[in-house]
MOPAC internal coordinates of N, CA, C and O (Angstrom, degrees):
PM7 1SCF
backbone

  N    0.0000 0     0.00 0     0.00 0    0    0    0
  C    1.4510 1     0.00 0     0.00 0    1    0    0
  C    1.5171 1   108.97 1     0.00 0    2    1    0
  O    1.2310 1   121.70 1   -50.55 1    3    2    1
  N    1.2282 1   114.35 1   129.45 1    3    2    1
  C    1.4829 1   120.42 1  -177.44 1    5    3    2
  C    1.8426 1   110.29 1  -118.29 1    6    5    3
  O    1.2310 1   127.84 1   -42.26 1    7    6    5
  N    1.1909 1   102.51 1   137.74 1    7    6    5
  C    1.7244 1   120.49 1  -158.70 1    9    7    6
  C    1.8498 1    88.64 1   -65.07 1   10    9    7
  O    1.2310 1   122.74 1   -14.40 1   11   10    9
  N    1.3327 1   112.36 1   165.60 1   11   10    9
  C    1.2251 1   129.57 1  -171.49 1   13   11   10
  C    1.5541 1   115.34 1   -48.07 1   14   13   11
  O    1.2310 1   131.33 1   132.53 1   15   14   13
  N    1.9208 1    95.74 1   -47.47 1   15   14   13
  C    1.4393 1   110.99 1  -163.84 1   17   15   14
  C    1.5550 1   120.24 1   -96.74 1   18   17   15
  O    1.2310 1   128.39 1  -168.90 1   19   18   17
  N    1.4917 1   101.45 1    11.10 1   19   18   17
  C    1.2680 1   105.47 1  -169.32 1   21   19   18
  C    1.5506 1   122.21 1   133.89 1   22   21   19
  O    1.2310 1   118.71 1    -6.06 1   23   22   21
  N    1.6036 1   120.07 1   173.94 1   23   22   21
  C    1.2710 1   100.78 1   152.51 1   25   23   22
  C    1.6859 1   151.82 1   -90.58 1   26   25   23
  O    1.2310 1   126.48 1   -14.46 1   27   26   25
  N    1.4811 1   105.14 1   165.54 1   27   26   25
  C    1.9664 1    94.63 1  -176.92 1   29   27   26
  C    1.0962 1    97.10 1   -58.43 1   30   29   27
  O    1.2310 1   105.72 1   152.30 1   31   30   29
  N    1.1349 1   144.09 1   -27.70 1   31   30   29
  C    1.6133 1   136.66 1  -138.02 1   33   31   30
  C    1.3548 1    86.45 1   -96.23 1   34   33   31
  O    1.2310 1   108.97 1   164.86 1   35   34   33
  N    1.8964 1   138.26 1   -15.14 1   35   34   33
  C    1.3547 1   100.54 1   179.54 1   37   35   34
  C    1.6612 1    95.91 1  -112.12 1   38   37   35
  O    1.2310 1   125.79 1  -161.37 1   39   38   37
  N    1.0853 1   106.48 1    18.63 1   39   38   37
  C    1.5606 1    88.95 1  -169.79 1   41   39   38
  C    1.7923 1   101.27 1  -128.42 1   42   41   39
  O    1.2310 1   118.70 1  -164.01 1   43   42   41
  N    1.3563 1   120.08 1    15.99 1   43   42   41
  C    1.1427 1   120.42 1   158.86 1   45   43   42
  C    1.6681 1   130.53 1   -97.23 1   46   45   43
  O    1.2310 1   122.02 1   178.27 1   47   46   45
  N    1.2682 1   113.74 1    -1.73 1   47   46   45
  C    1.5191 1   115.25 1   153.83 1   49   47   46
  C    1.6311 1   116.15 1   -78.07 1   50   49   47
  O    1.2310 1   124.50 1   154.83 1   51   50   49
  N    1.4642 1   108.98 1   -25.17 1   51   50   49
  C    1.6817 1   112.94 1   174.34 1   53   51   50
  C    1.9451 1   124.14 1   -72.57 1   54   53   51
  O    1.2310 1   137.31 1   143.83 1   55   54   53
  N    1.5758 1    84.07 1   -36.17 1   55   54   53
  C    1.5449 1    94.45 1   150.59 1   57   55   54
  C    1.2588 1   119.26 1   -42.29 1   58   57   55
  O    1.2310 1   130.75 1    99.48 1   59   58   57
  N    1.3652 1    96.87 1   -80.52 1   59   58   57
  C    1.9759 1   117.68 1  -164.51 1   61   59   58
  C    1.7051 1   104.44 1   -33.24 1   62   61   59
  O    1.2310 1   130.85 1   134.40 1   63   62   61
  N    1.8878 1    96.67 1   -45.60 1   63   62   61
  C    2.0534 1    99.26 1  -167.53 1   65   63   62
  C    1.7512 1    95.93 1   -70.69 1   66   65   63
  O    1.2310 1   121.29 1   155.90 1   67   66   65
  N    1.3674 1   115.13 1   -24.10 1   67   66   65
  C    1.4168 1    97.01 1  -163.33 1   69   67   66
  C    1.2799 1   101.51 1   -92.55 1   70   69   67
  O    1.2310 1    98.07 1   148.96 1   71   70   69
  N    1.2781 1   156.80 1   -31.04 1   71   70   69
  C    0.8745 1   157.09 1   134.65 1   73   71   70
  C    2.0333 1   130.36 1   -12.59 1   74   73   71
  O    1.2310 1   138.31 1   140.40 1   75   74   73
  N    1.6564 1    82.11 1   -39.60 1   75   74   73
  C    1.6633 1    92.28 1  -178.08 1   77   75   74
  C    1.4451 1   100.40 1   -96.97 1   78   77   75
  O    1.2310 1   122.96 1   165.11 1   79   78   77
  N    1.7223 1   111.94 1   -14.89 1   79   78   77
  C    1.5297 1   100.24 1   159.98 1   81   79   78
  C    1.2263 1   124.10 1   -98.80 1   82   81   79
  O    1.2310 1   107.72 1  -159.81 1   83   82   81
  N    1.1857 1   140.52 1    20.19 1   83   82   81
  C    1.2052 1   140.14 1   154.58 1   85   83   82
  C    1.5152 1    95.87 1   -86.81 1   86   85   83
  O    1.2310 1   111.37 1   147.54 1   87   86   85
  N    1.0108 1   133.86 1   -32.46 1   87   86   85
  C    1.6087 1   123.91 1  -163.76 1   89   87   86
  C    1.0973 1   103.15 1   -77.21 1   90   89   87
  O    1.2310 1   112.43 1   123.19 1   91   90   89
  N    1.4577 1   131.88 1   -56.81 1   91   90   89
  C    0.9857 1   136.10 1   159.74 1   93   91   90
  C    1.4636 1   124.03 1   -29.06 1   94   93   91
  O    1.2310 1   121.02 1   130.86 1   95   94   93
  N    1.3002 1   115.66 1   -49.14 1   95   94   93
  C    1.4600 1   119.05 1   165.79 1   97   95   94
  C    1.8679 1   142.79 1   -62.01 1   98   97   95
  O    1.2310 1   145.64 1   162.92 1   99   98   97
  N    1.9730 1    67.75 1   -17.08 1   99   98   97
  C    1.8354 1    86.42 1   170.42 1  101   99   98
  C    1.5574 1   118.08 1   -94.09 1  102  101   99
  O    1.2310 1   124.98 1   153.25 1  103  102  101
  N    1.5179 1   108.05 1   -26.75 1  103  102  101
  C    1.2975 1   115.68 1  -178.59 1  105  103  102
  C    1.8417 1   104.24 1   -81.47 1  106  105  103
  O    1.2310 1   112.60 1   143.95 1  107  106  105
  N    1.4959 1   131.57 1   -36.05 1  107  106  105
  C    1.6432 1   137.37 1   133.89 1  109  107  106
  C    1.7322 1   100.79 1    -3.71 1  110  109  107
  O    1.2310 1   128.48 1    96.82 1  111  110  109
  N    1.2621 1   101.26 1   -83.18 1  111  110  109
  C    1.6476 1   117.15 1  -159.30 1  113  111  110
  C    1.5544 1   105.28 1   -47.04 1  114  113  111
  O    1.2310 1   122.91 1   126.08 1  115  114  113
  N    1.3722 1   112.03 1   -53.92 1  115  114  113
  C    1.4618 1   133.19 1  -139.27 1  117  115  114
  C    1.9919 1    80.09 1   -78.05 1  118  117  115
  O    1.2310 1   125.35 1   123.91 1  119  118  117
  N    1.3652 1   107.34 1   -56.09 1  119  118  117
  C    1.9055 1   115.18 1   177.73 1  121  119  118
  C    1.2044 1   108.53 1   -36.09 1  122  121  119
  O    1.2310 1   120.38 1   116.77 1  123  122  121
  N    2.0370 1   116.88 1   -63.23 1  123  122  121
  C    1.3279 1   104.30 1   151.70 1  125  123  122
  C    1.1564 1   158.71 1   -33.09 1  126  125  123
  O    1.2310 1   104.71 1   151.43 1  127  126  125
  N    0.3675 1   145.86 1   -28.57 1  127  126  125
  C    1.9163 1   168.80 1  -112.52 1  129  127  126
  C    1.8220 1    74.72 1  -155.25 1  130  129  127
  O    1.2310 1   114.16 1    69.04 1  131  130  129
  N    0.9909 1   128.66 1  -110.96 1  131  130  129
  C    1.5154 1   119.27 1   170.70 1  133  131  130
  C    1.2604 1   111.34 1    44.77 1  134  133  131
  O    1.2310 1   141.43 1    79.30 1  135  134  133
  N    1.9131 1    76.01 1  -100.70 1  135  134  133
  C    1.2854 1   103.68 1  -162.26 1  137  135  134
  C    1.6769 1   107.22 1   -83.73 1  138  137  135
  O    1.2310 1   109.88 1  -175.00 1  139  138  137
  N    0.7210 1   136.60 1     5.00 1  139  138  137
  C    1.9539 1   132.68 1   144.07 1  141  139  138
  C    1.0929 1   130.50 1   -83.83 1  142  141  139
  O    1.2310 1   120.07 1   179.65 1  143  142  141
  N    1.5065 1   117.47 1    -0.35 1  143  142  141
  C    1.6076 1   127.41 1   159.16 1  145  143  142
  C    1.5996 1   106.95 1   -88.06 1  146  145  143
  O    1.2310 1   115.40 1   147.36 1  147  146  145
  N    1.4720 1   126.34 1   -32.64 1  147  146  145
  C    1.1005 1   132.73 1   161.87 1  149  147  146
  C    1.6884 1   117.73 1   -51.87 1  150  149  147
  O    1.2310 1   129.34 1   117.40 1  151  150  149
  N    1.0566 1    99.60 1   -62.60 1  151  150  149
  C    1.3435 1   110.33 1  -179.71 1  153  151  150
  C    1.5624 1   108.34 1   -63.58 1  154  153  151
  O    1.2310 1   105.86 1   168.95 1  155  154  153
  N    1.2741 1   143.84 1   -11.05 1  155  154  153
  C    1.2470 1   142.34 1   176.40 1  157  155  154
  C    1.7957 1   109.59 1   -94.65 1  158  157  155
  O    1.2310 1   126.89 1   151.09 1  159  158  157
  N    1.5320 1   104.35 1   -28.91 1  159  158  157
  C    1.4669 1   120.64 1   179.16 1  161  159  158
  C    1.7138 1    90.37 1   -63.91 1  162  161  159
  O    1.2310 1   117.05 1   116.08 1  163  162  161
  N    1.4874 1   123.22 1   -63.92 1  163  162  161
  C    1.5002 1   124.32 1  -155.64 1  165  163  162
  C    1.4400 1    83.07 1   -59.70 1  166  165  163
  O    1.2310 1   112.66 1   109.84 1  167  166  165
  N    1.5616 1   131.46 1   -70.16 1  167  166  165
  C    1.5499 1   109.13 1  -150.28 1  169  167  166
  C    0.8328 1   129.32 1   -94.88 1  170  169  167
  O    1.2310 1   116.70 1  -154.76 1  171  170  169
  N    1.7077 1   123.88 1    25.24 1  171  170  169
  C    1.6712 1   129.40 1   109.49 1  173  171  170
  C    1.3215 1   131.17 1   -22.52 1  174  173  171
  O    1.2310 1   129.96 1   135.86 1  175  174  173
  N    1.3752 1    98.40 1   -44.14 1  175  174  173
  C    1.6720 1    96.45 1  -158.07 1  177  175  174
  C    1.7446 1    95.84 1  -111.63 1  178  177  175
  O    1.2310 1   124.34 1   176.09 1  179  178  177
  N    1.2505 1   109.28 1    -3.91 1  179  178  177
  C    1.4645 1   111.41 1   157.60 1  181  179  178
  C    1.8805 1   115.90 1   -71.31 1  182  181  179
  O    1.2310 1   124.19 1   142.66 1  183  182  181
  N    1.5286 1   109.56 1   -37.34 1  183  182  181
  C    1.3097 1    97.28 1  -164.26 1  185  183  182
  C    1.9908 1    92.56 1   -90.75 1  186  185  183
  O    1.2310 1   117.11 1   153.89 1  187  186  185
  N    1.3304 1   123.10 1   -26.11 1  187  186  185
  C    0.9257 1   100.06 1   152.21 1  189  187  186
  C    1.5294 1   147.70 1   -63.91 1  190  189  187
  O    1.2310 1   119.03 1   165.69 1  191  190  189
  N    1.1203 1   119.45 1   -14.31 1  191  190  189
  C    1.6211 1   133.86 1   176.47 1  193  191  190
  C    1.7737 1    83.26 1   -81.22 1  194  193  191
  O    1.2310 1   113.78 1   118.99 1  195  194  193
  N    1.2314 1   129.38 1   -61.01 1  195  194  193
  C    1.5575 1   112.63 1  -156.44 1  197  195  194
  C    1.3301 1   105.03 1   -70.41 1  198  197  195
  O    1.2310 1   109.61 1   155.14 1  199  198  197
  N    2.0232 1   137.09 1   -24.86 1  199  198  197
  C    1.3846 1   119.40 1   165.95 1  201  199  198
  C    1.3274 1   111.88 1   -63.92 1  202  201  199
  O    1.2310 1   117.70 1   143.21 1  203  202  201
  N    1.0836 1   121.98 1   -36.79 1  203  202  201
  C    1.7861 1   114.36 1   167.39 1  205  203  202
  C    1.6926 1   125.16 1   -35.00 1  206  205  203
  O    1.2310 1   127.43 1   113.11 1  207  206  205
  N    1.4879 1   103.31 1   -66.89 1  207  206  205
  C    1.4625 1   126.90 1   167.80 1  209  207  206
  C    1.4187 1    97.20 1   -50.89 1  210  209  207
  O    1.2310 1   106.29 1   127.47 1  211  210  209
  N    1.3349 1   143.07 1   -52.53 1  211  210  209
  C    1.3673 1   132.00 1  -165.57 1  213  211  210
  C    2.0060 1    99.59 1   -65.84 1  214  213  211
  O    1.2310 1   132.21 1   126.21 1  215  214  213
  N    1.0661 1    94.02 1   -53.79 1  215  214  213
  C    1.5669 1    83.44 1  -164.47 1  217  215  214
  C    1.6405 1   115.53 1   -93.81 1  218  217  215
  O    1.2310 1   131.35 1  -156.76 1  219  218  217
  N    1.1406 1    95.69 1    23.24 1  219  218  217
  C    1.4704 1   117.37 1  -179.61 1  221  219  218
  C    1.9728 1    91.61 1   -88.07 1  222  221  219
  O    1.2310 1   130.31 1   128.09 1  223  222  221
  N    1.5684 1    97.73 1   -51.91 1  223  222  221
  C    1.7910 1   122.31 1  -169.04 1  225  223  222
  C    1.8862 1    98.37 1   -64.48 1  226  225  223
  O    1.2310 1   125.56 1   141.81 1  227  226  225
  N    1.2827 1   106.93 1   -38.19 1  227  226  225
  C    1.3656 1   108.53 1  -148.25 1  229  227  226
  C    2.3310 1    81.15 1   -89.76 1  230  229  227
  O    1.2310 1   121.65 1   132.91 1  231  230  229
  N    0.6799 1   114.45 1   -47.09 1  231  230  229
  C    1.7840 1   125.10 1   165.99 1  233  231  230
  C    1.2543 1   113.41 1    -8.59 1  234  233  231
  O    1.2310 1   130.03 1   108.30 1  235  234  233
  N    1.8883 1    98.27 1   -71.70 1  235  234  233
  C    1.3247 1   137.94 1  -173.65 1  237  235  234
  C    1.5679 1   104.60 1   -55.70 1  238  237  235
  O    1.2310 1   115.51 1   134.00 1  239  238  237
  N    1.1646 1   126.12 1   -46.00 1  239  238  237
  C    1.5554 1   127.61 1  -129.24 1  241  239  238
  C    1.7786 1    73.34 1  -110.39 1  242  241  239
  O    1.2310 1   115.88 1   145.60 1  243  242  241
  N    1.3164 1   125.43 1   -34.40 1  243  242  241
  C    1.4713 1   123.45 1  -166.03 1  245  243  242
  C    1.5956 1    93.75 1   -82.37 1  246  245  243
  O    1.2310 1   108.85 1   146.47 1  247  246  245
  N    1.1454 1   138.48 1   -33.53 1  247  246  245
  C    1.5623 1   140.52 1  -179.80 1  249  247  246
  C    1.3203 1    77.70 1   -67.86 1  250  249  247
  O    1.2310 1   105.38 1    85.31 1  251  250  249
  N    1.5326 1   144.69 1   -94.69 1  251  250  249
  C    1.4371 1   130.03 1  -149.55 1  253  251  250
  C    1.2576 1   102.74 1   -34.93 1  254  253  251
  O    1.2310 1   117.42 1   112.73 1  255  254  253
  N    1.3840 1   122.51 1   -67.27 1  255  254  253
  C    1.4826 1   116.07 1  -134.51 1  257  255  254
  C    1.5959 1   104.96 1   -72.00 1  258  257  255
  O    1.2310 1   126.56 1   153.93 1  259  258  257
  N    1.4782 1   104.99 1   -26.07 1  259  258  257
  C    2.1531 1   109.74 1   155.53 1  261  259  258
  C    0.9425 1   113.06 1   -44.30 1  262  261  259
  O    1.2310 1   127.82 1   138.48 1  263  262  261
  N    1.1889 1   102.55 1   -41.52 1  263  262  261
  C    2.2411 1   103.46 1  -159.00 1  265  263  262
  C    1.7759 1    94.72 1   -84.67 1  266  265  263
  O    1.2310 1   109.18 1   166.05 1  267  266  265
  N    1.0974 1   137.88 1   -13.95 1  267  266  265
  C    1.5730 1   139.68 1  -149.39 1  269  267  266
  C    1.4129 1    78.74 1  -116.12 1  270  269  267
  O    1.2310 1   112.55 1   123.40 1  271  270  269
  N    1.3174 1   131.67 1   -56.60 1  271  270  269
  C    1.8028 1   133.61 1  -155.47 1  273  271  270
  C    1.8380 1    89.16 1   -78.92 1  274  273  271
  O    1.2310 1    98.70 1   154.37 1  275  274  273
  N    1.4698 1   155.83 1   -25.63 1  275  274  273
  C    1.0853 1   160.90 1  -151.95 1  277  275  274
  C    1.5869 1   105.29 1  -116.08 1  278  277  275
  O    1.2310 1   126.53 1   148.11 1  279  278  277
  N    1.2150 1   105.06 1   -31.89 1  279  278  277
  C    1.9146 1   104.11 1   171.05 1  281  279  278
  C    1.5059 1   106.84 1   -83.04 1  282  281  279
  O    1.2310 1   121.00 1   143.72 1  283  282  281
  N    1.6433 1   115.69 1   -36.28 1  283  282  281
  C    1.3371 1   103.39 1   174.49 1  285  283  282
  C    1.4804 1   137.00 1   -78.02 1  286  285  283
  O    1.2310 1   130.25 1   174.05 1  287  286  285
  N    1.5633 1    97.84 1    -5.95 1  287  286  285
  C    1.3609 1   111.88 1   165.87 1  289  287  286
  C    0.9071 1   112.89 1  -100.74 1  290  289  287
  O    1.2310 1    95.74 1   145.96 1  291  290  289
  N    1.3080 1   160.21 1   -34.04 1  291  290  289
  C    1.5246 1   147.86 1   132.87 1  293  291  290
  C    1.6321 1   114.67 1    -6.09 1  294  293  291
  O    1.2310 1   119.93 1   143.20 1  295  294  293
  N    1.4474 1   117.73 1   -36.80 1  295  294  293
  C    1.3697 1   118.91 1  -163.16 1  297  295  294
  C    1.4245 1   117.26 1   -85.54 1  298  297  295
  O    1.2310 1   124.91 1   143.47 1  299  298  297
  N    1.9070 1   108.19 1   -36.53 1  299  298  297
  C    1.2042 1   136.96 1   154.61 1  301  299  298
  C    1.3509 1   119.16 1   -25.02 1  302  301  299
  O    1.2310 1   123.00 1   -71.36 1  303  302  301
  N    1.8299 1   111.86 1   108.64 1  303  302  301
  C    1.4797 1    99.26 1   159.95 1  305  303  302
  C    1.4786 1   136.61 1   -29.50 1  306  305  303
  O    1.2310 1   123.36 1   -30.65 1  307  306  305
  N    1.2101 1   111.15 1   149.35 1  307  306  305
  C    1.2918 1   119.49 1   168.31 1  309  307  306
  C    1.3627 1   122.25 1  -107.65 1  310  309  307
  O    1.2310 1   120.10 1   180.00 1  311  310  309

């Protein structure tokens, strides 16, 4: 007895590819997903490394402008 649409014998290698391409497409997703939790971990720790660097910059520039505001008052009559 043979099914309405034909036989298994031709439509079970079309299975097998679609099957191994959906898998394939899940194991795709799953890499993603991965690698965009990764990528959200780094630019965390990017915007934290750059508030560091900012007030690391802003530190620096406030020690000058002491040391520049303290020489010019030193120079200042008395």
């Amino acid at each position: 007895m043979e099914e309405a649409g034909g036989s298994r014998y031709l439509k079970a290698p079309f299975e097998v590819h679609e099957q191994r391409f959906e898998a394939t497409e899940r194991i795709m997703e799953l890499q993603f997903l991965g690698v965009e939790k990764r990528l959200e971990r780094i630019e965390a720790m990017i915007e934290g490394l750059e508030r560091r660097l900012w007030m690391t910059v802003y530190g620096v520039v406030g020690v000058i402008l002491t040391q520049a505001v303290q020489s010019v008052l030193s120079y200042a009559p008395k």
